[in-house]
C-alpha positions in Angstrom: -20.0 67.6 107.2 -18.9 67.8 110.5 -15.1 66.2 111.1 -14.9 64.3 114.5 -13.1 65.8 117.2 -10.2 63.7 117.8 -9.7 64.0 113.9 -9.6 68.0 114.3 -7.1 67.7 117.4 -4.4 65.5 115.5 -4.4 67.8 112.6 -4.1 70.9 115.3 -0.8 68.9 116.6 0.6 68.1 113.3 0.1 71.6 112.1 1.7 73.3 115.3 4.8 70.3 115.0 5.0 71.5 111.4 5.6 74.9 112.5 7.8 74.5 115.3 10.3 72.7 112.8 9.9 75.4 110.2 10.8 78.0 113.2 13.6 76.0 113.9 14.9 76.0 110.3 15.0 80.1 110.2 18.2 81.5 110.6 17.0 83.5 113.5 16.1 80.7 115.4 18.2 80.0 118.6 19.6 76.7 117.8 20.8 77.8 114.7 22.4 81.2 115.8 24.2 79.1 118.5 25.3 76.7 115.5 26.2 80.1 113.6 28.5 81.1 116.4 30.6 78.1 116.5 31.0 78.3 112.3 32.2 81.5 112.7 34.7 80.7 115.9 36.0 77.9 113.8 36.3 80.0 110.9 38.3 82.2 112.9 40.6 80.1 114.2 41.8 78.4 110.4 41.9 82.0 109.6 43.9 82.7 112.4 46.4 79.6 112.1 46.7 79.8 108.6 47.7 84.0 108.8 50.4 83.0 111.4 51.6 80.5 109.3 51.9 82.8 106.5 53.7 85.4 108.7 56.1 82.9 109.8 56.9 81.5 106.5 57.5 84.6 105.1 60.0 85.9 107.7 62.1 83.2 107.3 62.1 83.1 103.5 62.6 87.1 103.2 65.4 86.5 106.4 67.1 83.8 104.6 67.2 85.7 100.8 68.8 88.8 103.0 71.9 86.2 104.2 72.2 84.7 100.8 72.3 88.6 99.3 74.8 89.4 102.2 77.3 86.8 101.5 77.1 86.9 98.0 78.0 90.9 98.1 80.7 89.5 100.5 82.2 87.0 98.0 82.7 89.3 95.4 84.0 92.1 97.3 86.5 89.5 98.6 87.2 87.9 94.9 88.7 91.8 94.3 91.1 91.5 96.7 93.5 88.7 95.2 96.4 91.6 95.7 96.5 91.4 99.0 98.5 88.9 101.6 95.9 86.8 103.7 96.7 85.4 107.0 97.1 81.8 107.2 93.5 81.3 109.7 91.7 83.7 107.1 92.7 81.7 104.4 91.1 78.6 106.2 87.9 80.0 107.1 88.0 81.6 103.1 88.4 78.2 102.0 86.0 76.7 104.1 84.0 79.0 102.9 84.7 78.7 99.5 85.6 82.6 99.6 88.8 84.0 98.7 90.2 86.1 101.7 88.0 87.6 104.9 87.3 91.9 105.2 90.8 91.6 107.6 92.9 91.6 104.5 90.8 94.2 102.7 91.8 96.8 105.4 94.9 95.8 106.5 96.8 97.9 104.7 100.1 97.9 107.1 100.3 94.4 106.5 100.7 94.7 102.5 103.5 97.1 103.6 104.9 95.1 106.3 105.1 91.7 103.9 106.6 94.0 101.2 109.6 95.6 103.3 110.5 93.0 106.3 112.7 91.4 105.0 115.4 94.1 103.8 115.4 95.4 107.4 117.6 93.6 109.8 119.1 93.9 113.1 122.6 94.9 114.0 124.3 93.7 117.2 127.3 95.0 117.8 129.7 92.5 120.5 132.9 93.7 122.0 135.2 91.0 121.8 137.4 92.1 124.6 134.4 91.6 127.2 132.8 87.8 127.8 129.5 87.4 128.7 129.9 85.8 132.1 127.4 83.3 131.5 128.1 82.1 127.6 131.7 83.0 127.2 130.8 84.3 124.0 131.4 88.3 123.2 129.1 90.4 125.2 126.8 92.8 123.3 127.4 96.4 124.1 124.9 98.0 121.4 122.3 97.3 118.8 120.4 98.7 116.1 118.5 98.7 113.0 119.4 98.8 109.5 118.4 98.3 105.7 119.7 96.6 102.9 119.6 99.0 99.7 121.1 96.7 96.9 121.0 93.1 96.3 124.6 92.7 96.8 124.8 93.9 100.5 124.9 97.3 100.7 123.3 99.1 103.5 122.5 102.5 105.7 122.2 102.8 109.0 122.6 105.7 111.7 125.9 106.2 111.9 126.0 107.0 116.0 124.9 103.0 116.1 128.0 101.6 114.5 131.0 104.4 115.4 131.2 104.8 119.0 133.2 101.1 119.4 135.5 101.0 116.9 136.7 97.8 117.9 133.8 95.9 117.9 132.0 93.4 115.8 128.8 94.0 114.0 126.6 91.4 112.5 123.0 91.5 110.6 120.6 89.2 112.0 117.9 89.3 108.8 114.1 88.5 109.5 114.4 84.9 108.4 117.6 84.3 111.4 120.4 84.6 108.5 123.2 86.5 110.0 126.2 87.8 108.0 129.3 89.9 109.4 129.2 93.6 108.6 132.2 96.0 107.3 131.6 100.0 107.6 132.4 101.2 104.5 131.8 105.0 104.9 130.2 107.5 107.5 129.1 111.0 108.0 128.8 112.3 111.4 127.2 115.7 110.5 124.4 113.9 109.0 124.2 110.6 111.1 124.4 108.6 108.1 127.0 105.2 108.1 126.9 102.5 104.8 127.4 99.4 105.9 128.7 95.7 104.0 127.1 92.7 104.6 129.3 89.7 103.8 127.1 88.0 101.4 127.6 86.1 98.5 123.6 85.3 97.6 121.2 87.9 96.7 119.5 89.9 99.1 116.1 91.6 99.0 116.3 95.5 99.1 114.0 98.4 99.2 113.6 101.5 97.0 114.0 105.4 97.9 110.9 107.5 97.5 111.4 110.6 95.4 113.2 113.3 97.5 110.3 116.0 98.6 107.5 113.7 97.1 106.3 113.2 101.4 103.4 114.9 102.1 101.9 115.7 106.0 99.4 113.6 107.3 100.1 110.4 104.9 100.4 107.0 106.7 104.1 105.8 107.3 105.4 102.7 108.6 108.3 102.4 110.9 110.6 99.9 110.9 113.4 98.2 113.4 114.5 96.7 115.9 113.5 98.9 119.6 114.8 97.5 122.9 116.2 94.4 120.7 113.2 93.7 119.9 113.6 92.8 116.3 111.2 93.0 113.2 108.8 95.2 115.4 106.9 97.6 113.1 105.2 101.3 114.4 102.7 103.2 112.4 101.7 106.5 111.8 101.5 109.9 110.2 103.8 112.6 109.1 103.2 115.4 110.9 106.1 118.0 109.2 108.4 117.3 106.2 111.2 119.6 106.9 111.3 120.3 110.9 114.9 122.2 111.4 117.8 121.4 113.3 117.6 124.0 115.0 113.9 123.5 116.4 115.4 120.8 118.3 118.7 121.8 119.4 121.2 120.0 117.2 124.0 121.6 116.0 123.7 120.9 112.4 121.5 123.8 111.6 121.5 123.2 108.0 120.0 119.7 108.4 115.5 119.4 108.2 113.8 116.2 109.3 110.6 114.5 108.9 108.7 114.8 112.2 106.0 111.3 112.6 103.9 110.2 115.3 105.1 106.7 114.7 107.5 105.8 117.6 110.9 105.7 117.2 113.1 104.5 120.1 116.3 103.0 121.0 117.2 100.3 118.8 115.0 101.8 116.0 117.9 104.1 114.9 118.9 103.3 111.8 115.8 101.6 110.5 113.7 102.3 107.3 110.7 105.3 107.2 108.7 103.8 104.6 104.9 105.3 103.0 102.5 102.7 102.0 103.7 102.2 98.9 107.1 100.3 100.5 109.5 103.3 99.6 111.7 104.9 102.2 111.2 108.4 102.8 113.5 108.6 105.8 115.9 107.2 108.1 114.4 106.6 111.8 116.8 108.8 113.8 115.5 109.8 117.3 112.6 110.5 119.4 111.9 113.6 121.3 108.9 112.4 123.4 105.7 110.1 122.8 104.1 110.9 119.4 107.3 113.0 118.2 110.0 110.9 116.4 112.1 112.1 113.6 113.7 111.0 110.6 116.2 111.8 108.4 115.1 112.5 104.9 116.1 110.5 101.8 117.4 113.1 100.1 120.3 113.6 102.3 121.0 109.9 102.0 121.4 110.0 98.5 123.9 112.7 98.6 125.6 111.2 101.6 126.1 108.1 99.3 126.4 110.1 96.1 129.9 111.4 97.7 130.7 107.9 99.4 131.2 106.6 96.3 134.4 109.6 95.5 135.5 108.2 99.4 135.5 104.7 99.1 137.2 105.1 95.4 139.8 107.4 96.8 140.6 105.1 99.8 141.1 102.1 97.9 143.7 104.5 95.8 145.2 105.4 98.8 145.2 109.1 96.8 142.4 111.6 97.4 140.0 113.7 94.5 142.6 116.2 94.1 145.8 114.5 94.6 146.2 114.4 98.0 147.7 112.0 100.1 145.3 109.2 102.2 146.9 106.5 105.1 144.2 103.9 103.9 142.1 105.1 107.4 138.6 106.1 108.0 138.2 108.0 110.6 135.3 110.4 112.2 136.4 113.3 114.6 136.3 113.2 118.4 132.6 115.4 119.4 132.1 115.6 123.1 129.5 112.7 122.9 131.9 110.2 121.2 134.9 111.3 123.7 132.3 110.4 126.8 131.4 106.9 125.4 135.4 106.2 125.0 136.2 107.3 128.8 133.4 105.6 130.0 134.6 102.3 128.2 138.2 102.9 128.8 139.5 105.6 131.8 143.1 105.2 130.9 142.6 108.0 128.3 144.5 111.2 129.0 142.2 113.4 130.7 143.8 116.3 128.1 142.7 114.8 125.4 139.9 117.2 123.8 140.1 116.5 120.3 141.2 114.4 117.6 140.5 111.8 115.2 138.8 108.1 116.5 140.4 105.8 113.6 137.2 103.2 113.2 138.6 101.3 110.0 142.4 100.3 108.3 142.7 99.6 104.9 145.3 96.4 104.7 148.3 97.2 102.8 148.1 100.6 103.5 150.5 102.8 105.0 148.7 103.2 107.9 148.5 99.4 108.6 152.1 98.8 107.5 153.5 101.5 109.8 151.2 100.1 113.4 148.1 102.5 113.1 145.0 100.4 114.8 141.3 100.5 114.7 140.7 102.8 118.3 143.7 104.5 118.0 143.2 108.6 118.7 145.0 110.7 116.1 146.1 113.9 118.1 148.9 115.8 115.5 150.8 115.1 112.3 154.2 116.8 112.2 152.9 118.4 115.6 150.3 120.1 114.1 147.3 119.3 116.0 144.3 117.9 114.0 140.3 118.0 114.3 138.9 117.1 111.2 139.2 114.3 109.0 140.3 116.7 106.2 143.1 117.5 107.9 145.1 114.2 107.1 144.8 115.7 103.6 148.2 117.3 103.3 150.3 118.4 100.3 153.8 115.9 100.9 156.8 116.2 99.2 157.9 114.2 96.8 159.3 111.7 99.7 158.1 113.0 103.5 158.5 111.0 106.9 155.4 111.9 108.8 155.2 111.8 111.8 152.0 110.7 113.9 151.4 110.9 117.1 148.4 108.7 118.4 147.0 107.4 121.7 146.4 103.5 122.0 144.7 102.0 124.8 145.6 105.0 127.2 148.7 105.0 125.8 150.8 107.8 123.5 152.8 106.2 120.9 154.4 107.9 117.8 154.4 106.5 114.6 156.6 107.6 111.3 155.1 106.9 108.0 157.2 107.3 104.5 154.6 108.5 102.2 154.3 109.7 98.5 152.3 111.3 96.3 151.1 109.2 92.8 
């Protein structure tokens, strides 16, 4: 049976249409690689986004956990530090903060010291009350130093070269907090520099503790304390650089003396002043300076002998009679070295220019002898019963049962002679 022509061609069409769709459904077809393309680009891209979002999300979460970590390590570190003093704007941020005190106070070791021993040092200014300050009228100030309070009831040390040269001056300590009190010299000792003071005070004062003698070790932190150039409560740091540098290393006369050489600076006004280690104990007495980074001190241990024997002095002059019987004026008095006699002709040229030696009378004892028969503070004892005198021991004579001494002193520029009964007890 033969099928009609136009019957053949439409099947030919649909056949070749019904290919040319399946073609176009093959993967390999052209359409759909293009369609495959743009899948995959899309793909891509969420791919992409989503990894930088990752990335991102993670660095802040892993940055943030590293802070948290960081200040909580910081907290507790600071939580171990309750011992130490903070400073006022630490403690504002700390509370802020809800932290206890900042890495400042952790470190700050000098401060600790500095809050521990401040307020036993104070300043001494010494006013002559024979020259006016022509602008106030009041007493002009001649001198200064530093000092430290050793007992709650107003004892002191000091250099003694800061409070012996003007015997007729007044000295007053002017504490940390501005309280000032009116200071009495109660003993001295030239050879060793050494001078314990009074301080009119009836409250209790705060004081500081000696180290044990030789217990000072090279290189250990110290902590000066003073008053330089009038500045007062100034504080210095630094090491110990020898414990026992002699006398003699630096030309002073008293051979027998060692001192403890520091790189902390010492300077004028420091004299007298606490050498303390970190634990608030005073290992010295700041003393001089030699150059920058070379300052000395004088060490504890001659203190405590210097006030070891001060207590046999100050007994025996309130006796008026001396360890071993002999008689005392009721004087203190410190002899004339070539230093001391320049600082007196320099203040006061009527001094006899033959005047090389004697005894600079810095203290009277009232109702003494010596204050009953005219003897002042300043006066230069020259000879007793013509003999002439140098040392302080030599006012220790043996009298007779009754003996008129006579004294022959200089006052003002001035020779006078005085005649004291005196007896033995």
């Amino acid at each position: 049976m033969l099928i009609p022509l136009r019957t053949f061609l439409a099947k030919v069409i649909n056949k070749k249409n019904y290919f040319l769709r399946t073609l176009s459904d093959r993967p390999f077809s052209l359409r759909n690689r293009q369609k495959t393309r743009e899948q995959k680009v899309k793909r891509i891209h969420r791919l992409g986004l989503a990894g930088i979002a990752t990335i991102l999300f993670s660095s802040y979460y892993l940055t943030r956990k590293n802070n948290e970590d960081v200040e909580l390590g910081d907290l507790e570190e600071k939580k171990a530090l309750g011992d130490l003093v903070p400073t006022s704007n630490n403690v504002k941020i700390a509370e802020s903060l809800g932290q206890e005190e900042s890495l400042r106070d952790k470190y700050n070791f000098i401060n600790k010291v500095v809050n521990r021993c401040a307020n036993a040092v104070f300043y001494l200014e010494i006013r002559d009350p024979h020259r006016k300050d022509l602008e106030t009228g009041e007493p002009m100030i001649t001198s200064n130093g530093s000092g430290f309070l050793i007992s709650d009831d107003g004892w002191a040390l000091t250099n003694a070269h800061v409070v012996l040269n003007k015997p007729q001056s007044t000295i007053r300590a002017i504490m940390r907090d501005g309280r000032s009190y009116k200071v009495q010299v109660e003993d001295a000792d030239m050879s060793i520099d050494l001078a314990l003071l009074k301080l009119d005070a009836v409250e209790k004062l705060p004081s500081l503790q000696f180290a044990t003698p030789g217990d000072t070790s090279i290189g250990e932190w110290v902590v000066a304390l003073g008053s330089p150039l009038s500045l007062s409560n100034s504080v210095t740091v630094g090491i110990v650089s020898c414990v026992d540098r002699p006398a003699e290393d630096l030309g002073l006369k008293n051979y027998s003396m060692t001192y403890i050489q520091t790189d902390a600076s010492i300077t004028f006004g420091n004299s007298g002043g606490p050498l303390v280690n970190l634990d608030g104990n005073v290992i010295g007495i700041n003393n001089l300076r030699l150059t920058s980074g070379i300052s000395f001190a004088i060490p504890v241990a001659y203190a405590k002998r210097f006030l070891e024997n001060g207590k046999h002095r100050i007994k025996a002059s309130s006796t008026s009679v001396g360890p071993t019987g002999k008689l005392l004026f009721g004087i203190t008095t410190i002899s004339i070295s070539p230093d001391i006699l320049g600082d007196l002709l320099r203040e006061n040229n009527n001094i006899p220019k033959d005047v090389e030696q004697g005894l600079l009378v810095w203290k009277v004892l009232a109702g003494s002898p010596a204050a009953d028969g005219g003897i002042e503070v300043g006066d230069i004892i020259t000879h007793i019963n013509g003999v002439p005198v140098k040392e302080p021991t030599d006012l220790y004579i043996q009298p007779d049962s009754r003996k008129v001494l006579e004294i022959r002193t200089i006052h003002e520029g001035k020779r006078k002679t005085i005649h004291l009964i005196s007896s033995t007890r």
